[in-house]
KEKE-3310 file (N, C-alpha, C; in steps of 0.2 Angstrom, whole numbers, plus 5000, padded with zeros to 4 digits):
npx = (5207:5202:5205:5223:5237:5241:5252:5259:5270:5277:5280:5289:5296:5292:5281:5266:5256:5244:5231:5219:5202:5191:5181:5178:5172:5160:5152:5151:5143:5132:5128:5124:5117:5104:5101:5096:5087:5076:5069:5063:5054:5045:5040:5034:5026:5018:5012:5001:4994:4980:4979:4990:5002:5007:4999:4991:5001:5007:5012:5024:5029:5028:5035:5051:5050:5051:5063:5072:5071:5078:5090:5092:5095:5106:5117:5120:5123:5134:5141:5146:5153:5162:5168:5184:5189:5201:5217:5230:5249:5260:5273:5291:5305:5310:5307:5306:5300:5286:5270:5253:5236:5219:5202:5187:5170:5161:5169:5179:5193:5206:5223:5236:5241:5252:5265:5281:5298:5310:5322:5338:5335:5335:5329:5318:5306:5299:5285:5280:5260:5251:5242:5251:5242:5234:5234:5243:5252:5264:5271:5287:5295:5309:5320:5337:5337:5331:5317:5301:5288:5272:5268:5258:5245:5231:5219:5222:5228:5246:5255:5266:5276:5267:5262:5256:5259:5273:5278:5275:5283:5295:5294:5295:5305:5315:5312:5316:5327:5331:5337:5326:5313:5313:5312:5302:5297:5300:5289:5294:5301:5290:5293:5303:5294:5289:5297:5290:5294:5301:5291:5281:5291:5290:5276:5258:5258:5247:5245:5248:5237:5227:5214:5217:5216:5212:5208:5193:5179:5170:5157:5147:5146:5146:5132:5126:5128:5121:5108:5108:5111:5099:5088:5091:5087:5074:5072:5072:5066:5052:5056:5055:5044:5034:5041:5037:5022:5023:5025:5015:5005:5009:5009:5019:5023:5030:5038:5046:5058:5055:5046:5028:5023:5020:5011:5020:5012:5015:5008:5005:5016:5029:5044:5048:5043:5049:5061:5062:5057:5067:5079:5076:5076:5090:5094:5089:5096:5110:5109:5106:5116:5123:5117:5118:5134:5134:5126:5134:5147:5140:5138:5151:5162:5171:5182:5189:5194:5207:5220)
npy = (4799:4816:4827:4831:4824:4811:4799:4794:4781:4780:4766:4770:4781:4794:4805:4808:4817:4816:4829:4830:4835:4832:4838:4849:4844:4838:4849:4856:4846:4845:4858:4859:4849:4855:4866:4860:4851:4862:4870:4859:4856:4865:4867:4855:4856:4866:4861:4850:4857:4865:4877:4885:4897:4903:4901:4914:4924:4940:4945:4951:4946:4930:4933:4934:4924:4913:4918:4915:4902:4897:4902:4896:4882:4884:4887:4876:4868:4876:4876:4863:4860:4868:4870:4866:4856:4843:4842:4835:4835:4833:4827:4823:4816:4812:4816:4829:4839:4846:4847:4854:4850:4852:4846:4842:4840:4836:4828:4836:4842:4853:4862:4869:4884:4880:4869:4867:4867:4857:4855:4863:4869:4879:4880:4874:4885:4892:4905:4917:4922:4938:4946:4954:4947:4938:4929:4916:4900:4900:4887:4887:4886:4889:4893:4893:4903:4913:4910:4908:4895:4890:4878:4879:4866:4871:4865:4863:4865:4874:4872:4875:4863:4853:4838:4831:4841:4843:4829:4830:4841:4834:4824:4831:4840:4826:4820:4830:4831:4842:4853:4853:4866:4875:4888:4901:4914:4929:4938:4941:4959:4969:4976:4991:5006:5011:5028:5043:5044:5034:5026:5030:5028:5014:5009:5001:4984:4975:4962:4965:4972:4963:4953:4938:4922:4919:4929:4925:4922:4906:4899:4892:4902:4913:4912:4910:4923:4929:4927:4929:4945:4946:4942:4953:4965:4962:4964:4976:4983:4981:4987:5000:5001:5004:5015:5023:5023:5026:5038:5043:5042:5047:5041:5026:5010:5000:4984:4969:4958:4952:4962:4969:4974:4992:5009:5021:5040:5054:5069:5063:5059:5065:5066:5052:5046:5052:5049:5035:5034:5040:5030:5019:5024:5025:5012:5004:5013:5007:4990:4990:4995:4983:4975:4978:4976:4963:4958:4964:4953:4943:4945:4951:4943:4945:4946:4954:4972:4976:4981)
npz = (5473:5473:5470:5460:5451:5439:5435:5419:5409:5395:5382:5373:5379:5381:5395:5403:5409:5420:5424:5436:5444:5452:5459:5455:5443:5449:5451:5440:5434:5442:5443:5429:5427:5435:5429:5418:5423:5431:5418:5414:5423:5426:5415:5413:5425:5420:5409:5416:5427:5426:5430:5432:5438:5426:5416:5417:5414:5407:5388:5388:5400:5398:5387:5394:5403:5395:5388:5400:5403:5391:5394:5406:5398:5389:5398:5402:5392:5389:5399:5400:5388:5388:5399:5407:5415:5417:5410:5403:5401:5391:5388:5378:5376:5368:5354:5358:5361:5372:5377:5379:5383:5386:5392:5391:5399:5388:5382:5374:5368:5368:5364:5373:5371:5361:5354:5362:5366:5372:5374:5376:5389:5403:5419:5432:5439:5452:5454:5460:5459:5457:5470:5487:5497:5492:5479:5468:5466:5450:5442:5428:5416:5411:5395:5389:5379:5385:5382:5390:5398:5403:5415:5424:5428:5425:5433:5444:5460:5462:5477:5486:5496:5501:5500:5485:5479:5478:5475:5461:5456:5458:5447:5438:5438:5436:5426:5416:5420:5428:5442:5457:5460:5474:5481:5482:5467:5466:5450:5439:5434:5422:5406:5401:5398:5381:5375:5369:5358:5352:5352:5343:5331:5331:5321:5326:5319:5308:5313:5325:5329:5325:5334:5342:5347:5359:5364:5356:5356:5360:5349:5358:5369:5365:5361:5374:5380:5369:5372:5385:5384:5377:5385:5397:5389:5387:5398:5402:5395:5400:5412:5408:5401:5412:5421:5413:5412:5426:5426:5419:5425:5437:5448:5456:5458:5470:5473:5483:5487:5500:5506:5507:5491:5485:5485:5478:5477:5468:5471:5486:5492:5485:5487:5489:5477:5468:5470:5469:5456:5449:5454:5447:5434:5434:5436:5422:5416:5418:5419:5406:5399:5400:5393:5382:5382:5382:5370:5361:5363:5358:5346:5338:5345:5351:5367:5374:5369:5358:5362)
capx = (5209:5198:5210:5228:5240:5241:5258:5262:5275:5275:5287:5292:5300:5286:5281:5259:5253:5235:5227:5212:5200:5184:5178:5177:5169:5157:5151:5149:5139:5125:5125:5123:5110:5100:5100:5093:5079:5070:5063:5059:5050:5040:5035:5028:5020:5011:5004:5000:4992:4979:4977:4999:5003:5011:4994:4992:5006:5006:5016:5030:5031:5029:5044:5054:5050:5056:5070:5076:5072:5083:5096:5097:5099:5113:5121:5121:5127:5143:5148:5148:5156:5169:5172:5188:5191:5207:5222:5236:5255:5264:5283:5294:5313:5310:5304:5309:5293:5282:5262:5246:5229:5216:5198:5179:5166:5160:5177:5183:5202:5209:5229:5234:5246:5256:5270:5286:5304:5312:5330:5340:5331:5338:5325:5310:5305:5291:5285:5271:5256:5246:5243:5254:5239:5228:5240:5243:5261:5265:5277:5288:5302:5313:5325:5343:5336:5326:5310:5297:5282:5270:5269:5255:5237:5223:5213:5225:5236:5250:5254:5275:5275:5261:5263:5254:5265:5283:5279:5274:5289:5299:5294:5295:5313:5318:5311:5319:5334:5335:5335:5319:5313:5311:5310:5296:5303:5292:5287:5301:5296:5290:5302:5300:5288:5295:5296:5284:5297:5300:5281:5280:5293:5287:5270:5258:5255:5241:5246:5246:5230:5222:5211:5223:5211:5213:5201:5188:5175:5164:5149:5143:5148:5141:5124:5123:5128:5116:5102:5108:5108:5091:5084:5089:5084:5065:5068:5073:5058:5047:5054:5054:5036:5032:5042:5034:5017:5023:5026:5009:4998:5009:5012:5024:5023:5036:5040:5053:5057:5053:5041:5024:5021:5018:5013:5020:5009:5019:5005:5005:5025:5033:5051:5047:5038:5053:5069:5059:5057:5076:5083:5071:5080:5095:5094:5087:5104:5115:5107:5104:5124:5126:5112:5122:5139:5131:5123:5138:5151:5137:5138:5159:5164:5178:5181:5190:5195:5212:5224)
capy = (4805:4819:4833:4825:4819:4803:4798:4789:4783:4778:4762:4778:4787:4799:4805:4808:4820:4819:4832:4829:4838:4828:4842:4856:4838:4836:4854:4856:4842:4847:4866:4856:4845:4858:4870:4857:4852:4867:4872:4855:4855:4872:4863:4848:4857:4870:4859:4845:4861:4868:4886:4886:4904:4903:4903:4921:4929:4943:4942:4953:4941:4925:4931:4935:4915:4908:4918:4913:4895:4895:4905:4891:4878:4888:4890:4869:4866:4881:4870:4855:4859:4874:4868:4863:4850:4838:4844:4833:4837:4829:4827:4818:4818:4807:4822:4836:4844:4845:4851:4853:4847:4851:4840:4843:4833:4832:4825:4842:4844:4860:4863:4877:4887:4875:4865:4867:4862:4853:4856:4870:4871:4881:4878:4875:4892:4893:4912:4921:4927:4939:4952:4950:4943:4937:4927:4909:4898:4895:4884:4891:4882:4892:4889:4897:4909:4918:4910:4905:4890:4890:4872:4876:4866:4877:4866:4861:4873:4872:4872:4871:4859:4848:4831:4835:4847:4842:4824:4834:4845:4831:4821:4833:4839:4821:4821:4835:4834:4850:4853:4853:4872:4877:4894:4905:4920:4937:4938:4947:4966:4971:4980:4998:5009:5015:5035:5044:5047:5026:5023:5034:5024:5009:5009:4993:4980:4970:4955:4965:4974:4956:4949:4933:4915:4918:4934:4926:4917:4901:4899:4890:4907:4919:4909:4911:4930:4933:4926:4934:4952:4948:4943:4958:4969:4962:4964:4985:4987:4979:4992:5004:5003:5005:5021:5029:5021:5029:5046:5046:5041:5052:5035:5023:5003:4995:4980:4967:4951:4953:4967:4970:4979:4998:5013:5029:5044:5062:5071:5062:5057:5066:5065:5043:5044:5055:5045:5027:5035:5041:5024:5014:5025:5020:5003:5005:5013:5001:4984:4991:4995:4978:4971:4980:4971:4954:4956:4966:4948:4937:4947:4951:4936:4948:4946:4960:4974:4974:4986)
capz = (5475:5470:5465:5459:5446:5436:5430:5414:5407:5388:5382:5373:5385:5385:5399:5404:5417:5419:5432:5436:5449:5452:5460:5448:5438:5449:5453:5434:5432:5446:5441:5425:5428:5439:5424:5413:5425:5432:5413:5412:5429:5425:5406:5413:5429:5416:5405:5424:5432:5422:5435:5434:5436:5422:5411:5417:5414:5400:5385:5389:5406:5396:5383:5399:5408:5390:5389:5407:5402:5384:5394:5408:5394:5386:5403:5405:5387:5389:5405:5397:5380:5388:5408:5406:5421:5416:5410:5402:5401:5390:5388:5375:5372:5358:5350:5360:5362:5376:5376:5387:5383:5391:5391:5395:5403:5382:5376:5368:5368:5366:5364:5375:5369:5355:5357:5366:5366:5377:5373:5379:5394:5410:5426:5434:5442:5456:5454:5464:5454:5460:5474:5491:5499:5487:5471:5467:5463:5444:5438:5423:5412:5407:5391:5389:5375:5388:5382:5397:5396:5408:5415:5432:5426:5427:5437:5451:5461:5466:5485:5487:5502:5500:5494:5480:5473:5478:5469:5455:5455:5458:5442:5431:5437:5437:5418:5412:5421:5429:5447:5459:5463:5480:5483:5476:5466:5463:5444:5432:5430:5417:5401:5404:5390:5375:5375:5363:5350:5351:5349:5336:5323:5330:5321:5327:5312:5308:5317:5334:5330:5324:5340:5346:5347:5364:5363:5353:5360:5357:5348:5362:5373:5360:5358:5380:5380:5367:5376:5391:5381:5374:5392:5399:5385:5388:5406:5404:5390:5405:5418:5403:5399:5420:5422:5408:5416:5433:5424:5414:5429:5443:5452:5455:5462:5469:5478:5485:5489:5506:5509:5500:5488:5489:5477:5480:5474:5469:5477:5492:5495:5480:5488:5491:5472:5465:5471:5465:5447:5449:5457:5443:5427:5434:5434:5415:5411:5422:5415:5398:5395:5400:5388:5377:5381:5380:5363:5356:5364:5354:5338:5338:5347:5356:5374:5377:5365:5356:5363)
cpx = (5205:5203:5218:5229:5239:5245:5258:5266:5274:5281:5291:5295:5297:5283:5273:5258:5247:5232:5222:5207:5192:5179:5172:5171:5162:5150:5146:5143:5130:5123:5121:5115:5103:5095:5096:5085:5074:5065:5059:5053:5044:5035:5027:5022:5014:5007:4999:4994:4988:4978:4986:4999:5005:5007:4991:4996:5004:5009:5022:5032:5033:5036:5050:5056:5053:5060:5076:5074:5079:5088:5100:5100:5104:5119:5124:5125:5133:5146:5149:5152:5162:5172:5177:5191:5197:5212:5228:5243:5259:5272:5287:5303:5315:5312:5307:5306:5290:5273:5257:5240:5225:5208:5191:5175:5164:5166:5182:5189:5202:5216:5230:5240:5253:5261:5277:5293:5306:5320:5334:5337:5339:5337:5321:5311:5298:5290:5276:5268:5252:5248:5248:5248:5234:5232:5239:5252:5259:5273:5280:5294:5303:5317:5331:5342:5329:5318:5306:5292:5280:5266:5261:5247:5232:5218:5213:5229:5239:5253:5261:5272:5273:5265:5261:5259:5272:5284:5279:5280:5294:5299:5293:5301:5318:5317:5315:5325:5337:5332:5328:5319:5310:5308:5303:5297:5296:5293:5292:5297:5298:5293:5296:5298:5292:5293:5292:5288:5299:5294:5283:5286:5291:5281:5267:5256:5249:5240:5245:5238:5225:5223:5216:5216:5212:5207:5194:5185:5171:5160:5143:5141:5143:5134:5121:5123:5124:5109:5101:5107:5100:5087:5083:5088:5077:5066:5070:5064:5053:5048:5054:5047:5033:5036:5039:5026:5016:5021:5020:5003:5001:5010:5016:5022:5029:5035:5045:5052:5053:5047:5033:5025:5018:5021:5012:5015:5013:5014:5005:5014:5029:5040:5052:5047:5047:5063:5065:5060:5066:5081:5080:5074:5086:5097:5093:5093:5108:5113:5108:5113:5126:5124:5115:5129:5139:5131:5129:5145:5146:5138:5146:5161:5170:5175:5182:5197:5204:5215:5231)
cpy = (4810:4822:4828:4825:4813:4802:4794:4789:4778:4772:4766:4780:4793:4797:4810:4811:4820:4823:4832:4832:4838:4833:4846:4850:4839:4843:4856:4853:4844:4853:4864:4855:4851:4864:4868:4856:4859:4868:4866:4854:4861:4869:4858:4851:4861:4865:4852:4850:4864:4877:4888:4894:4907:4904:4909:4927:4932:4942:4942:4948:4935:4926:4929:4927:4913:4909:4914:4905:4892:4896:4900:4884:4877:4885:4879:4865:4869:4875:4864:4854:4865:4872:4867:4861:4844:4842:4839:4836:4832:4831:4822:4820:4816:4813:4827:4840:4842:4848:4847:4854:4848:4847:4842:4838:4829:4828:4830:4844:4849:4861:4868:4880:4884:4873:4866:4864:4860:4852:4865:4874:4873:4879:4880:4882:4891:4900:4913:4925:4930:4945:4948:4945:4939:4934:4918:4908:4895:4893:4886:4887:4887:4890:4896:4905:4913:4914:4906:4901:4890:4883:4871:4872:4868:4874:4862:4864:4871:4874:4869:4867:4855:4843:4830:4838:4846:4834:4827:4836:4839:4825:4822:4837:4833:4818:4823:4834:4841:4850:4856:4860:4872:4884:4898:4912:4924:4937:4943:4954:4966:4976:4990:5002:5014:5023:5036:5044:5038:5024:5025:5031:5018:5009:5000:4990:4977:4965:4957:4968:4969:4954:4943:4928:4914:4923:4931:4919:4912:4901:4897:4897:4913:4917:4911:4918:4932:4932:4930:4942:4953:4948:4949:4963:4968:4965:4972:4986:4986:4984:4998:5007:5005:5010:5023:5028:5028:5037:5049:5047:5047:5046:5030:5016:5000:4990:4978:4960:4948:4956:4968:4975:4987:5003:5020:5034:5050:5066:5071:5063:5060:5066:5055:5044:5046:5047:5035:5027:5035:5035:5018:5016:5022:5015:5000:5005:5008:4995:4985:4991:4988:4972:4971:4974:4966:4953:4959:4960:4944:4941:4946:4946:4939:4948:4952:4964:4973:4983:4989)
cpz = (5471:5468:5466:5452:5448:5432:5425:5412:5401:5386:5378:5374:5385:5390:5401:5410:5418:5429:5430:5442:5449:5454:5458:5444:5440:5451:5446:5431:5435:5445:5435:5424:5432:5434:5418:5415:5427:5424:5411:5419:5428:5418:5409:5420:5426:5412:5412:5425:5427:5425:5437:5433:5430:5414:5410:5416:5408:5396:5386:5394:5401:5392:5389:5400:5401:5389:5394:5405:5397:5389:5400:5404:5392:5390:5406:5399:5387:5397:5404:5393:5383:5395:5406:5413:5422:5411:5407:5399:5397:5386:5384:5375:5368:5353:5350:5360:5368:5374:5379:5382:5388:5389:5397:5397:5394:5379:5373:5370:5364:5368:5369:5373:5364:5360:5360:5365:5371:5379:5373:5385:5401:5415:5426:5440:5444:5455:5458:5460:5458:5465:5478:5497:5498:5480:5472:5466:5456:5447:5431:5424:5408:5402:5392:5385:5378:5388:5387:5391:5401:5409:5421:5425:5430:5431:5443:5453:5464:5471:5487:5496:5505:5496:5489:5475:5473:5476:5463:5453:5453:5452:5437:5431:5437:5426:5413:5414:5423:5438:5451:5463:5472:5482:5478:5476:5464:5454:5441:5431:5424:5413:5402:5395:5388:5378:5369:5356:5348:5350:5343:5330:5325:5330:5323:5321:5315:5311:5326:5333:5330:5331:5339:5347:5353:5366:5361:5358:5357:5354:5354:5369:5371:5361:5367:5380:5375:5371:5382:5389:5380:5381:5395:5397:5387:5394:5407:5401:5394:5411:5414:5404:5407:5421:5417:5411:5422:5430:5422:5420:5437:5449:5452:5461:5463:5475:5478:5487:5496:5512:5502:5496:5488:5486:5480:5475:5474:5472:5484:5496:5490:5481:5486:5481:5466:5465:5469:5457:5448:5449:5450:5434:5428:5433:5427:5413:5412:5416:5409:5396:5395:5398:5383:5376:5381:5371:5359:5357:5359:5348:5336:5341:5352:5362:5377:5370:5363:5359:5360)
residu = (UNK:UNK:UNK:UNK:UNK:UNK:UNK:UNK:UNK:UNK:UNK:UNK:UNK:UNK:UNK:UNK:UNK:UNK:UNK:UNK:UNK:UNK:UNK:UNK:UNK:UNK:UNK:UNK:UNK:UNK:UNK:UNK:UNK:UNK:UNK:UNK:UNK:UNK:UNK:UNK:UNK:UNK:UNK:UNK:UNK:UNK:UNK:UNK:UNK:UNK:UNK:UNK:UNK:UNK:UNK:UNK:UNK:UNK:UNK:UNK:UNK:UNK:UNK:UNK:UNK:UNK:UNK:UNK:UNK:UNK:UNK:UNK:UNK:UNK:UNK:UNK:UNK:UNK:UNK:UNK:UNK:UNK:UNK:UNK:UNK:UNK:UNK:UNK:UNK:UNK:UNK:UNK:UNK:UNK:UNK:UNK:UNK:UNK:UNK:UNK:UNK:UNK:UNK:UNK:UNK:UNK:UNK:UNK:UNK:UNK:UNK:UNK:UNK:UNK:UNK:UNK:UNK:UNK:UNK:UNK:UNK:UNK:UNK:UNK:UNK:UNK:UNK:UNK:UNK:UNK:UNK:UNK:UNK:UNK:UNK:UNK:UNK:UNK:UNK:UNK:UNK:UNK:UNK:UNK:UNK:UNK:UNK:UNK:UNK:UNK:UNK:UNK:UNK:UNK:UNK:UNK:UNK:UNK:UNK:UNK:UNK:UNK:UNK:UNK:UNK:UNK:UNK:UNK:UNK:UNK:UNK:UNK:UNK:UNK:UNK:UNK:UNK:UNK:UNK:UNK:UNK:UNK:UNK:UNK:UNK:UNK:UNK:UNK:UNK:UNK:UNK:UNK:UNK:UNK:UNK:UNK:UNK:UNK:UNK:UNK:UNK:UNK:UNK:UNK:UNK:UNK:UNK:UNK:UNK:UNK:UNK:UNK:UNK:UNK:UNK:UNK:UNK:UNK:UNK:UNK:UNK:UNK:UNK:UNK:UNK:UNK:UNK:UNK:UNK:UNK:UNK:UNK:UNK:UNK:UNK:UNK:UNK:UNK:UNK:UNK:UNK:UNK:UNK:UNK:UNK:UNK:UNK:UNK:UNK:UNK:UNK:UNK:UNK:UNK:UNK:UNK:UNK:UNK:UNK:UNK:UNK:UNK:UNK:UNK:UNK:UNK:UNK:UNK:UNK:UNK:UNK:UNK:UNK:UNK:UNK:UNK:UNK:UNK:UNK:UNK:UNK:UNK:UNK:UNK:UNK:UNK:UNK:UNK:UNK:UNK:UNK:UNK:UNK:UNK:UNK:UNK:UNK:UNK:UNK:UNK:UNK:UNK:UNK:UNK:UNK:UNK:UNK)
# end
């Protein structure tokens, strides 16, 4: 079975859920591999070829091809060591804990959200996430004292009705001992916002304004977004130094994937020569902000700001 659980049961009496989604596995593996060979494939053909275009290039060009080389490395090491493709659930009443594991194609286990009780439990609740035509189904265990645990694994969905999912359901309501969800309920609104005069005595402490270990991100992530920052920092400074060109000589070259090449002159076409300059600063600012939020995710390590 490519996508699927794998039940186990422990002499124990814990209870092993492995999701697995050979898919995602294999998907991984080939964007993987693809990204590993091409820079070796360009390597071996430049030094093989001694006339490789690649002998011609300028400097700025050559930084550029090296970057886009390191940055597919990056990009083959981050989905190896971060994919997260398997999933285990595990459940004890020995204990009275539950908790999910997840697991990379490298071996690397990550907890996700700590461990869980198992006692005092109310029910499995199917809940709809998401817009009304565009959402997914979680699973959610509820306890008596309110508190939710979210049960769906990240890299199997669930699909009430499907064989698939209503074993699923059905052996982990027969685990816990709590009846098996059918219906699929809309998401609890959310608690309504303080008033200003409730804000204001309740100031935020340190612990909310401290980033969460959910915000921060890998080294392995930070080392890809810096390269991708730096890439595209070379590649503004390289359409940088060509509008200022365009402006010093009064002309402008542009081409395209598709079409040749072709250099407007401000005396001849100045409307054509004008909106190329304008469409070309653009793209400077554009890409540039977003050299910027690469290299300021490698530096900081935040995903997204703390609010």
């Amino acid at each position: 079975m490519l996508i699927g659980h794998r039940y186990e049961r422990t002499p124990g009496g814990d209870l092993h859920i492995h999701s697995h989604n050979r898919v995602q596995a294999g998907l991984v593996l080939f964007v993987g591999a693809v990204a590993l060979a091409v820079p070796g494939a360009f390597v071996v053909g430049a030094l093989v070829n001694e006339h490789s275009p690649l002998s011609r290039l300028a400097p700025l060009s050559w930084l550029l091809v090296v970057l886009a080389f390191l940055l597919l490395v990056a990009l083959a090491v981050v989905l190896l060591v971060y994919t997260e493709t398997s999933e285990t659930l595990t459940l004890s009443r020995r204990d009275g804990v539950g908790r999910r594991h997840t697991r990379t194609l490298s071996g690397r286990c990550t907890q996700v959200n700590g461990a869980f009780a198992l006692h005092g439990l109310s029910a499995l609740q199917l809940r709809w996430h998401g817009t009304l035509h565009r959402g997914t189904t979680q699973l959610w265990l509820v306890h008596h004292d309110g508190s939710e645990t979210l049960l769906t694994p990240g890299n199997v969905a669930v699909l009430p009705g499907t064989r698939r999912t209503d074993r699923w359901l059905g052996v982990l309501a027969d685990y816990l001992q709590l009846p098996v969800p059918v219906e699929v309920l809309d998401p609890p609104r959310a608690a309504p916002a303080q008033t200003g005069e409730e804000g204001a005595d309740k100031a935020p402490s340190a612990a909310d304004k401290a980033p969460s270990a959910a915000d921060k991100a890998g080294a392995g992530v930070r080392l890809f977004f810096g390269l991708l920052g730096a890439f595209l920092a070379v590649l503004e400074l390289k359409q940088l130094l060509s509008l200022v060109t365009a402006l010093a000589t009064a002309r402008i070259r542009v081409g395209g994937y598709r079409v040749s090449a072709h250099t407007y002159y401000w005396s001849e076409q100045p409307l054509a020569y004008a909106f190329n300059v304008l469409f070309g600063v653009a793209m400077v600012v554009l890409v540039g902000m977003f050299a910027i939020g690469c290299l300021r995710l490698a530096l900081f390590g935040r995903i997204r700001s703390a609010t």
